[in-house]
C-alpha positions in Angstrom: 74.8 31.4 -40.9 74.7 28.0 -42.7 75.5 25.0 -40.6 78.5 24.6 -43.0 79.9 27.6 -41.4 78.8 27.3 -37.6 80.5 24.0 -37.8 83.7 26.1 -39.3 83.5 28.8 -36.5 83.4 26.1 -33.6 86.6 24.4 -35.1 84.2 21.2 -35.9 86.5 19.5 -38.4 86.6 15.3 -38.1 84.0 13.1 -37.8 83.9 9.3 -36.6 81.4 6.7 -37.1 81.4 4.1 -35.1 79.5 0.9 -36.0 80.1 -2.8 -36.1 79.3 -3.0 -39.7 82.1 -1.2 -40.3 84.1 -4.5 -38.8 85.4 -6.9 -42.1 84.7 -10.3 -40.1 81.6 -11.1 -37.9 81.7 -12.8 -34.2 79.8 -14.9 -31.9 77.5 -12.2 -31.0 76.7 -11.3 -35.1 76.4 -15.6 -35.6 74.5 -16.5 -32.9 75.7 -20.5 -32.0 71.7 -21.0 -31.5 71.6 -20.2 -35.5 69.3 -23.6 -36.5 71.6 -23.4 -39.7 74.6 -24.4 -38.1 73.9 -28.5 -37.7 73.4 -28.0 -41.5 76.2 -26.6 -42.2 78.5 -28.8 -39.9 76.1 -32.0 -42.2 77.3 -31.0 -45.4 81.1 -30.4 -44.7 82.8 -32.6 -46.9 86.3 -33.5 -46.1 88.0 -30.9 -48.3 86.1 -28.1 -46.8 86.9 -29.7 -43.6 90.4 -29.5 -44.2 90.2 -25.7 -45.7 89.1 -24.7 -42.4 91.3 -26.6 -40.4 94.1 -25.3 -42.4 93.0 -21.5 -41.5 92.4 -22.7 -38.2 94.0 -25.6 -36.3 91.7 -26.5 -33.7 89.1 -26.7 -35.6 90.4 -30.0 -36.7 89.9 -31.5 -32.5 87.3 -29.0 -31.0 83.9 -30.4 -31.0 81.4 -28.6 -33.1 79.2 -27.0 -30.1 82.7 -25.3 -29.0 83.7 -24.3 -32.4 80.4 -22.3 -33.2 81.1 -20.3 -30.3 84.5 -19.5 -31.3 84.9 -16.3 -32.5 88.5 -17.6 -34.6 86.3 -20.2 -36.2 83.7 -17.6 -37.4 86.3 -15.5 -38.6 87.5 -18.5 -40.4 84.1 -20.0 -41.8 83.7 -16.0 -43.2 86.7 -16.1 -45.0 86.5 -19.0 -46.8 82.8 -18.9 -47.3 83.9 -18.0 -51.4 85.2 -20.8 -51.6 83.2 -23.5 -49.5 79.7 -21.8 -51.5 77.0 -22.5 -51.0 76.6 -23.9 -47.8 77.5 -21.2 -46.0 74.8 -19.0 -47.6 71.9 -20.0 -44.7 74.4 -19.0 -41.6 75.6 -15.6 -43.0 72.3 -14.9 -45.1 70.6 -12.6 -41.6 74.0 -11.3 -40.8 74.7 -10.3 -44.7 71.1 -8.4 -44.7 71.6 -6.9 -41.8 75.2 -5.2 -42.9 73.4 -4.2 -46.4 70.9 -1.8 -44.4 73.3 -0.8 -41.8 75.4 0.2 -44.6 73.1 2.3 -46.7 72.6 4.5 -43.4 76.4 4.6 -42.9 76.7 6.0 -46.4 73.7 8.1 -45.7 75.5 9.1 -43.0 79.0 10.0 -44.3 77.2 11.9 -46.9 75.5 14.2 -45.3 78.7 15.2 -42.7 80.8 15.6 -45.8 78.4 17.4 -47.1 78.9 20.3 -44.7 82.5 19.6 -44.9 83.5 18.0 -42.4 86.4 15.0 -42.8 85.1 11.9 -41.9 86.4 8.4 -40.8 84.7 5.3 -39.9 85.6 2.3 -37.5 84.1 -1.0 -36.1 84.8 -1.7 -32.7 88.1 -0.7 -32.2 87.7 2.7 -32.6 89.6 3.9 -29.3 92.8 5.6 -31.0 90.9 7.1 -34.1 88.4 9.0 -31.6 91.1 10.5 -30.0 90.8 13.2 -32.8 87.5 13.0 -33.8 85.7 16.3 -32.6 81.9 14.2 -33.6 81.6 10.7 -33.0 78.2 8.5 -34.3 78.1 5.5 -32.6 75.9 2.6 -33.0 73.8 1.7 -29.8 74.6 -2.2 -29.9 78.1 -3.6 -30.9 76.6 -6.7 -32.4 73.3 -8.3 -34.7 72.0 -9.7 -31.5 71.5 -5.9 -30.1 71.0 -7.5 -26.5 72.8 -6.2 -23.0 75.9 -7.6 -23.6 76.4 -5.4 -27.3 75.1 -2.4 -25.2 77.3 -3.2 -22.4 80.4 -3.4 -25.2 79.3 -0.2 -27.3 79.3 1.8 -23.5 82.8 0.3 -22.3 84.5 1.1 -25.1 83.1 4.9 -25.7 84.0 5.2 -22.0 87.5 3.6 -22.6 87.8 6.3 -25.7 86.9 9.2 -24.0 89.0 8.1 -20.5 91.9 9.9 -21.7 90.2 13.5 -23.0 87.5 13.9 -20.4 88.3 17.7 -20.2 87.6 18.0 -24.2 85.1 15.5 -24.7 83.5 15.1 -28.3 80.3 15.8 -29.5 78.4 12.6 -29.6 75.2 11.0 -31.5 73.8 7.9 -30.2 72.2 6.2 -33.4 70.5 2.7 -34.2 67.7 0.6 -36.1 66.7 -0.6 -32.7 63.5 0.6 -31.1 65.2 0.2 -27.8 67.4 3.8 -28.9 65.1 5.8 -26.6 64.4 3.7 -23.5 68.2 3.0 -23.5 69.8 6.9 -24.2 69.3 8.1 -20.9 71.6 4.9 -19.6 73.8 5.3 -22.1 74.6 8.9 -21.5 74.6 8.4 -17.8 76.8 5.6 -18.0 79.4 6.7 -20.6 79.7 10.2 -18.5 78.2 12.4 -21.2 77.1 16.0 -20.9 73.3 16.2 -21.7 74.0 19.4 -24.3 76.7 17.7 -25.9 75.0 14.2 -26.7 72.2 13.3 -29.0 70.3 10.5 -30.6 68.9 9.7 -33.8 67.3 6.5 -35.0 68.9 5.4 -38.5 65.8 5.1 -40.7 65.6 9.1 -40.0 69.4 9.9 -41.6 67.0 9.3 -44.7 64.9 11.9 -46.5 64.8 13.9 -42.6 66.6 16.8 -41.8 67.0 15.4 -37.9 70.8 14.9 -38.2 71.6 18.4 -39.4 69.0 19.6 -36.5 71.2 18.1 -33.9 74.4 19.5 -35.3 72.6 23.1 -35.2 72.3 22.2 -31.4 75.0 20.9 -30.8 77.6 23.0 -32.4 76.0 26.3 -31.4 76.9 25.0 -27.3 80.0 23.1 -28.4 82.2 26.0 -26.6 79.7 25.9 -23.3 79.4 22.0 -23.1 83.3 22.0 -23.1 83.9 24.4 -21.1 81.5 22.5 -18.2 83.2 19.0 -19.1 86.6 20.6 -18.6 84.9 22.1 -14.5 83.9 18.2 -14.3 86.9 16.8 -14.8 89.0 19.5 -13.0 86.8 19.1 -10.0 86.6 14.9 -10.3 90.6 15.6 -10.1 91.0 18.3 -7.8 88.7 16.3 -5.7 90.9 13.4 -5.4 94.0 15.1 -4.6 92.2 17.5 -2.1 90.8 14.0 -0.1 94.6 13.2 -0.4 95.9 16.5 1.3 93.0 16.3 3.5 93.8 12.4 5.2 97.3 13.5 4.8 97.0 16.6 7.3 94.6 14.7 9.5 96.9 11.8 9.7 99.3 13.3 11.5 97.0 13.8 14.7 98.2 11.7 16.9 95.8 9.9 19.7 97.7 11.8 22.2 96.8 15.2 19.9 93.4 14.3 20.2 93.3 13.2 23.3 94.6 16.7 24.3 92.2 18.5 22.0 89.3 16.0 23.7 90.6 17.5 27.5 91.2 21.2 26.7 88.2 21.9 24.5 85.4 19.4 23.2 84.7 18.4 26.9 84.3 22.3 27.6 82.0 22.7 24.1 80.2 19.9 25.0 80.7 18.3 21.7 81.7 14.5 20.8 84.7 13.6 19.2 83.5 11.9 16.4 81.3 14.7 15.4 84.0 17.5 16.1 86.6 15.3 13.4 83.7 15.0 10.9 83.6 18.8 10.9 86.7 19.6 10.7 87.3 17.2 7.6 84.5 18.8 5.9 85.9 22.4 6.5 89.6 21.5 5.7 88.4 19.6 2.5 86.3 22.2 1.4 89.6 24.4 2.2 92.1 22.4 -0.2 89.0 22.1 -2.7 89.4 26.2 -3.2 93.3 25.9 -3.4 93.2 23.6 -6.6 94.4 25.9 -9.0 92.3 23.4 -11.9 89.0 24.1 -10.0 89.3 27.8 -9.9 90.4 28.3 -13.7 87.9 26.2 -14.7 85.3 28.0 -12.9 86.3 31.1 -14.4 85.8 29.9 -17.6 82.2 29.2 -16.6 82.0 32.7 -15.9 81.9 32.9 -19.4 78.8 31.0 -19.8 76.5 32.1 -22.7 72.5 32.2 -21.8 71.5 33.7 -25.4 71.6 30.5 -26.9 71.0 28.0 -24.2 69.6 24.2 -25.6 66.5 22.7 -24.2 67.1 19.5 -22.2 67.4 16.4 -24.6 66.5 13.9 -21.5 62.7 14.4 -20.4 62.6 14.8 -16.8 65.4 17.8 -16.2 67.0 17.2 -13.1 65.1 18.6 -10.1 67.1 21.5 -9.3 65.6 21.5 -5.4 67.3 18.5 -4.5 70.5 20.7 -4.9 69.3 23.0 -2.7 68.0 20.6 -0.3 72.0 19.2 -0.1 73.0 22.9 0.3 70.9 23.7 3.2 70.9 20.5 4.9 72.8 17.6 6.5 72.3 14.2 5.0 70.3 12.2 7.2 72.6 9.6 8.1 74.6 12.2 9.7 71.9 12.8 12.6 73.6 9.7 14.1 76.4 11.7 15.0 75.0 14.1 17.8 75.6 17.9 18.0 76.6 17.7 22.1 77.8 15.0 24.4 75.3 15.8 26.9 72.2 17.7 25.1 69.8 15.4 23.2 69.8 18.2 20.5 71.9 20.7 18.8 72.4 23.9 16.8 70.2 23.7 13.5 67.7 20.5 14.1 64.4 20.6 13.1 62.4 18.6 15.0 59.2 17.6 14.5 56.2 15.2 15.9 56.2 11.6 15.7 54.0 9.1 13.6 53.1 7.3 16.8 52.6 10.7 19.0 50.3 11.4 22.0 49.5 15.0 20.7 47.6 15.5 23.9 50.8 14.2 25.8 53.2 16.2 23.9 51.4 19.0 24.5 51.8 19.2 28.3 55.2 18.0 28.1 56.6 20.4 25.8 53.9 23.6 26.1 54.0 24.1 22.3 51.2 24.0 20.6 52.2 21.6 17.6 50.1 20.0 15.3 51.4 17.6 12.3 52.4 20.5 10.1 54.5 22.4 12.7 58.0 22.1 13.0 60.5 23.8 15.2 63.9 24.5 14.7 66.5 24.7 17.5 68.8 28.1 17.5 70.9 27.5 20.9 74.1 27.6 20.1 75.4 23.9 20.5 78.2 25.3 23.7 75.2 26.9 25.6 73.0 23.4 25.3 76.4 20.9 27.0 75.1 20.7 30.4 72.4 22.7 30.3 74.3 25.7 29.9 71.1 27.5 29.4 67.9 27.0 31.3 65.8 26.5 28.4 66.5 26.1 24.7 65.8 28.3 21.9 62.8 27.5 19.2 62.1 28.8 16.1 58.3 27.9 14.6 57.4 26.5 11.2 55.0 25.0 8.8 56.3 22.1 6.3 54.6 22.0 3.9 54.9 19.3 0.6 57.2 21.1 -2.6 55.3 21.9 -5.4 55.6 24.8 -8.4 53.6 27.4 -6.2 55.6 27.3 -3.3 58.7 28.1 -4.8 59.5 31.6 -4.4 62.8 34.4 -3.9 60.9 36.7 -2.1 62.3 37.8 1.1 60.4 35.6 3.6 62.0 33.4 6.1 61.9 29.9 4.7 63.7 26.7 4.2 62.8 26.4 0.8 63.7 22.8 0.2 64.4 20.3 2.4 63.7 16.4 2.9 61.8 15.2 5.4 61.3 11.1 5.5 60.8 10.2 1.5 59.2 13.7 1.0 60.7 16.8 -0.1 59.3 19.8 1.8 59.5 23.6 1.9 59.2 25.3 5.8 57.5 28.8 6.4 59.6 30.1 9.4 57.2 33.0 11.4 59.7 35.0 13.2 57.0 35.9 15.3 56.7 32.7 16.9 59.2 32.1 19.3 59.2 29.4 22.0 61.2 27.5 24.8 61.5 24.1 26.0 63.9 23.2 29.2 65.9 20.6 28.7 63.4 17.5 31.0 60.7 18.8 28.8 62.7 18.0 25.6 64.0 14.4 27.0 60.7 13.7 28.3 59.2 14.0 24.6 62.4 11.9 23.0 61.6 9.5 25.5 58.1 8.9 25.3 58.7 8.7 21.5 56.3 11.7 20.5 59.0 14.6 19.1 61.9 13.3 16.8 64.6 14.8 14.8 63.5 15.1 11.2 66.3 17.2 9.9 69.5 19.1 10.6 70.3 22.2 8.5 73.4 23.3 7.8 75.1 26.0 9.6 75.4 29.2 7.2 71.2 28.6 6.3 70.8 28.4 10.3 72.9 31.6 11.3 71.0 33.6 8.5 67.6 32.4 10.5 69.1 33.2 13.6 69.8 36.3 12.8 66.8 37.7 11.4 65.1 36.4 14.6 67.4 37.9 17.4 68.9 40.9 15.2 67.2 42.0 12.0 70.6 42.9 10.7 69.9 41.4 7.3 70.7 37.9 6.5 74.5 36.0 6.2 75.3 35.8 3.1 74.7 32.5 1.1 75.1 30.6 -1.8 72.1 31.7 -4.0 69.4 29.3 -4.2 69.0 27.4 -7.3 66.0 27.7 -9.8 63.3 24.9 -9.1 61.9 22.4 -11.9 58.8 21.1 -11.7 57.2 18.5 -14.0 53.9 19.4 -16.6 52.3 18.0 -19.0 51.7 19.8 -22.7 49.3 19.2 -25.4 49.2 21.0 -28.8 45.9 22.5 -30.4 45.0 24.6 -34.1 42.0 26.0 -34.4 39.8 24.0 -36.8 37.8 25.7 -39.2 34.8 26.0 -36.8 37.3 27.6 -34.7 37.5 25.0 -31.9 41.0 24.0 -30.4 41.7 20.7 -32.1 44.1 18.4 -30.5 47.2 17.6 -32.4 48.3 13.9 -31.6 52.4 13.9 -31.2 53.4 11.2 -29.2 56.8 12.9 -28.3 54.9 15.1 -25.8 54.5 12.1 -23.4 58.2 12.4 -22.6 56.5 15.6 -20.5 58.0 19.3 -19.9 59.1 20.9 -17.2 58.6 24.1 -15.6 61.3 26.3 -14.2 60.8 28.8 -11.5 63.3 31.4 -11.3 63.9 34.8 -11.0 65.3 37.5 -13.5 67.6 40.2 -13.8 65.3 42.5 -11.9 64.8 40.2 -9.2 61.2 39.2 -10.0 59.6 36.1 -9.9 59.7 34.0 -13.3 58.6 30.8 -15.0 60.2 29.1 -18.3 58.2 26.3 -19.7 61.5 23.8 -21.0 60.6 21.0 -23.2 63.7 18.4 -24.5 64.5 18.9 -28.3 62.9 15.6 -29.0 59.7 17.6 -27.8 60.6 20.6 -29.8 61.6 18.7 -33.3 58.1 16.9 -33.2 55.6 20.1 -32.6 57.3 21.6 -35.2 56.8 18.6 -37.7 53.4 17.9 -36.7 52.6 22.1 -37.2 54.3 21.6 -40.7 52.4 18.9 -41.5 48.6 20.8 -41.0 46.8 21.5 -44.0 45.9 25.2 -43.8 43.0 24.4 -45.0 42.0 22.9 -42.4 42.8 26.1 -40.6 40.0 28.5 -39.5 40.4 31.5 -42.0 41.4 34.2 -39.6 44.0 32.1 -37.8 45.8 31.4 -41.4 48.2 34.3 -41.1 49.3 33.7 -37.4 49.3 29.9 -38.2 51.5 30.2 -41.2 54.4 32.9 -39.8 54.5 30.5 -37.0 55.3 27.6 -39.1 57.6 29.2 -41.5 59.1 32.1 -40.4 61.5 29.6 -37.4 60.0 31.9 -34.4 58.1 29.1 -33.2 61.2 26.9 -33.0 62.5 29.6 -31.5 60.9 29.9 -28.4 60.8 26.2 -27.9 64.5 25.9 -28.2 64.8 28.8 -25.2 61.6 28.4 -23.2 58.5 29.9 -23.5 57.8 32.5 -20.8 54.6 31.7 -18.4 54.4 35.0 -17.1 50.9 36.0 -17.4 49.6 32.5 -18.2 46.1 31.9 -16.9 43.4 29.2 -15.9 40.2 31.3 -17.0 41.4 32.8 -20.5 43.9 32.5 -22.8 47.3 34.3 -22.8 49.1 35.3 -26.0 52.5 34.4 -27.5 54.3 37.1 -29.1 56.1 36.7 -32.4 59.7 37.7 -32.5 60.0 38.9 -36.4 56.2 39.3 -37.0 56.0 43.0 -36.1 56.8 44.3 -39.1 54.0 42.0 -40.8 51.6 43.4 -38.5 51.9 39.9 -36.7 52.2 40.7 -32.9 51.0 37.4 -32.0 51.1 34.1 -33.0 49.4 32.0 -30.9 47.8 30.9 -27.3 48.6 29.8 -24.4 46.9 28.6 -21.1 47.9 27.2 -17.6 45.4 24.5 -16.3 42.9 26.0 -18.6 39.3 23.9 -18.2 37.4 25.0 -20.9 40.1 25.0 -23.2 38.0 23.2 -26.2 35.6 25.8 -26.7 35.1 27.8 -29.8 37.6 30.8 -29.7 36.2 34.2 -30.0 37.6 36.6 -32.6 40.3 38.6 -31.3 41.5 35.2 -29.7 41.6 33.5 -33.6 43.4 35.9 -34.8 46.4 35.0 -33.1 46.1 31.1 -32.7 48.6 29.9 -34.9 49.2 27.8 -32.5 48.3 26.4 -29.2 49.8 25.2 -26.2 47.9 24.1 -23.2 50.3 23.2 -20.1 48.9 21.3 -17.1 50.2 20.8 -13.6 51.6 17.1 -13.2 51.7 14.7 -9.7 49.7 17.3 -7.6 46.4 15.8 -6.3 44.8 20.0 -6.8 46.5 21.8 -9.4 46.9 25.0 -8.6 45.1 27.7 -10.3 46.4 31.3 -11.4 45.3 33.6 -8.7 46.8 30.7 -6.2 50.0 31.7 -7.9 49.6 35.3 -8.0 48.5 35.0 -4.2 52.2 33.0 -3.5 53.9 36.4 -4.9 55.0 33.3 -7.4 54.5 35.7 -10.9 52.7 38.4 -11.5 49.3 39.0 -13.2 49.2 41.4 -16.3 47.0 43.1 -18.0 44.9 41.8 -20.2 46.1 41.4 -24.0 45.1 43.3 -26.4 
């Protein structure tokens, strides 16, 4: 299908570009006041010209000069009449008149390429607010002004925000462009700020709407998720809505306790629980919330749209660093810590669901004889008495669970059925925790105080209630766990490089700079249930290994990696399996694993090229039935981890795997 006609079938019909040269009379921030050729210019006035402006605008005749300069009405003046005060006004608009001659060419570049695939296209300076109300694309220049400094970033974000205020549940498609070098250290605040969707938002520098096929490759991207990225703006602004008016319902029902109400509700049963006041409130906000949350009527049919989610053409990330998917689970399965202040029971020092764990400043050998649990920094333990049972001391002695926390990384994540928190904060650290159900313990209530009190146990965590029951359970029961939100994927952070085999046959490094933005490495699960790991790089990534592929020489190919090298290059399954992740099942430290073509098989092309996971002697010369499929070459290493871990580590975790070899 031709990007003519994807654009067609996702109803893709107007475009906008926004950019200040599009604007018929400069300001301030084009004519810089600073501009040494304005005490010329003011020099050689002579009293006609004077009275000119004057004429066009009053105050210029009793404003002193300094004021004028910075007067937007006086520019605007000055730039109309410059025909006819000549020459003298050359040296103040001469930058400024450059500047709109190159911006210009790449609008035109611009508008000729999107009506080129059809598309009707408009364009507007600054106030652009009412004609993006219809615009399905929108280009917009990074800076509003020639200065290109905070203040024309600050004004090019306000007023895409102010434009897209009003259809937040059918956003456009936007493209961030600009001449500036700043474009990339400044998307990722631009997006973030403005409230765009990462697979509905792109950037591309001006200089490449020339002789580069980059604009039409975003457009690929972004039309063929147009209906997904809408249809996830749409659940964000239903649930930013739904949100509000469920805090509303929410303080509106609690409102109406009275203090006498709570008083009664303090006498009759929090003082017979055990629990504080404060706490018990918090708790039932959160449940009655959630509870008007589920009876938006917006929330619910926008979620059901989701359900409609395609995965068969999912876009890589366009942002390096995806978000860290963990931190969402360590929100699902834990309290926030500044909710620890509130206590669990009025008269217990712990409650239902803490995790507590040694102190920095602990007497192990103290803590030891107070508690009777052999704890050593690792070891965590995580209280399941019920929170009634501890008021009072209920119960002789309190419940324990026994862990080991241990610091997140790619290895440890895992869906097999072990007991474990699999992500959850403890200090600045984010942590997974290996419950053994076989280790169970008790403390009595002294024992507990008496280790708060000489400051050797503290509470490092609480976990939510649902993630606590299913724990509980598999310890006292074994009748399977509660059932629970499923646990997101995880992401962790890697670093690529890109090799061809020279003609000697040795990996040779390809140098694309893009590759320092990094990759990251998802760890899932599929269909099946089985362990499985996507290595997602953003399309910036993706665009450049496929330009700096195209641009080898196969001549400066080794001779039986030609035909591997070549169907790579040209037949679009590489840019394939960028665009949708390449598989790292199988990938291993001591050898390298092979990529497998997609339309190569009936060229007798089964592979077309290597891959390796923290591979050490990844330089060496490649024996045969290696060439013969290194069309390419990826080498992925494990980032911010002091020991990588190497492939039996992970097939040891029950992480992926291994396979046998390729053949």
């Amino acid at each position: 299908m031709s990007l003519s006609d994807l654009l067609k079938e996702k109803n893709i019909k107007n475009a906008l570009i926004v950019d200040d040269v599009c604007d018929a009379v400069p300001t301030i921030n084009d004519i810089d006041p600073g501009n040494e050729d304005w005490p010329t210019f003011n020099d050689d006035l002579l009293e006609e010209h004077r009275n000119k402006i004057s004429k066009a605008y009053p105050p210029a005749s009793d404003k002193p000069f300094d004021e004028l300069i910075a007067d937007n009405d006086y520019i605007a003046a000055v730039w109309n009449l410059r025909g006819e005060l000549g020459v003298i006004c050359e040296p103040v608009f001469a930058t400024y008149i450059d500047d709109q001659a190159s911006d210009q060419h790449h609008i035109d570049l611009a508008i000729e390429k999107l009506k080129a695939l059809g598309l009707n296209c408009e364009t507007s300076g600054r106030d652009f607010i009412d004609a993006a109300q219809t615009a399905d694309l929108i280009l917009i220049d990074l800076f509003f002004s020639k200065t290109q400094d905070d203040t024309a970033l600050e004004e090019s974000k306000n007023k895409l925000s102010q434009a897209l205020e009003t259809r937040r549940n059918n956003p456009p498609l936007v493209i961030l462009m600009s001449r500036s070098h700043r474009l990339e250290a400044k998307r990722d605040e631009f997006r973030d700020d403005v409230g765009l969707l990462d697979s509905s938002f792109r950037i591309i520098r001006k200089a490449d709407l020339e002789d580069t096929d980059r604009l039409e490759r975003h457009l690929i991207r972004l039309a063929e998720n147009s209906i997904d990225s809408r249809r996830l703006a749409t659940f964000f602004c239903t649930v930013e809505d739904g949100m509000k008016k469920a805090t509303e319902s929410t303080l509106k029902l609690l409102r109406n306790l009275r203090l006498s109400d709570i008083g009664q509700i303090q006498q009759l049963l929090l003082n017979a629980e055990g629990q504080p006041t404060g706490s018990y409130l918090v708790d039932v906000f959160d449940r009655v919330l959630q509870h008007e949350i589920e009876r938006d009527t917006g929330i619910i049919d926008a979620a059901i749209e989701l359900n409609q989610f395609s995965t068969s053409s999912h876009p890589p990330p366009f942002v390096a660093g995806s978000p860290e998917l963990q931190e969402l689970v360590e929100r699902l399965l834990t309290q926030n810590a500044k909710r620890l202040r509130l206590p669990g029971a009025l008269e217990a020092s712990v409650t239902f669901g803490d995790v507590l764990k040694i102190s920095e400043n602990v007497d192990i050998e103290r803590l030891k004889s107070e508690v009777l649990v052999d704890l050593t920094p690792d070891k965590v333990l995580l209280v399941l008495t019920p929170a009634c049972d501890l008021q009072r001391s209920g119960v002789p002695r309190i419940l324990l669970l026994v862990g080991t926390a241990k610091l997140l990384n790619v290895q440890d994540w895992s869906y097999g059925n072990d007991a474990r928190t699999p992500a959850i904060r403890i200090g600045q650290e984010l942590y997974w925790i290996k419950w053994n159900l076989k280790h169970i313990d008790t403390v009595s209530h002294e024992q507990l105080n008496r280790a708060f009190q000489s400051d050797d146990l503290i509470i490092a965590a609480r976990l939510r209630e649902a993630h606590v029951l299913e724990l509980q359970q598999r310890v006292l029961s074994g009748l399977g766990r509660v059932g629970m939100i499923a646990t997101l994927p995880a992401t962790f952070p890697v670093n690529v490089e890109a090799y061809y085999a020279n003609t000697e046959g040795i990996p040779t490094r390809l140098e694309v700079p893009e590759l320092a933005e990094g990759a990251v490495c998802f760890v899932g699960r599929d269909s099946n249930s089985a362990p499985a790991l996507r290595l997602i790089m953003t399309d910036h990534c993706c665009d450049a290994l496929t330009d700096a592929y195209a641009g080898i020489d196969e001549r400066q190919v080794a001779e039986l990696a030609r035909q591997a090298f070549n169907h790579a290059r040209t037949s679009g399954d590489f840019r394939h399996i960028l665009t949708t992740g390449i598989k790292l099942k199988g990938a291993k430290d001591n050898r390298w694993t092979y990529i497998a073509s997609i339309t190569g098989q009936d060229a007798n092309i089964p592979h077309m090229g290597l891959l390796a996971w923290n591979f050490q002697n990844s330089t060496n010369v490649l024996i045969r039935k290696d060439l013969l499929k290194a069309g390419i070459i990826l080498l992925i290493e494990d980032r911010e981890q002091t020991e990588a871990p190497d492939f039996e580590t992970v097939v040891r975790s029950g992480l992926i795997q291994p396979e046998p070899d390729p053949t």
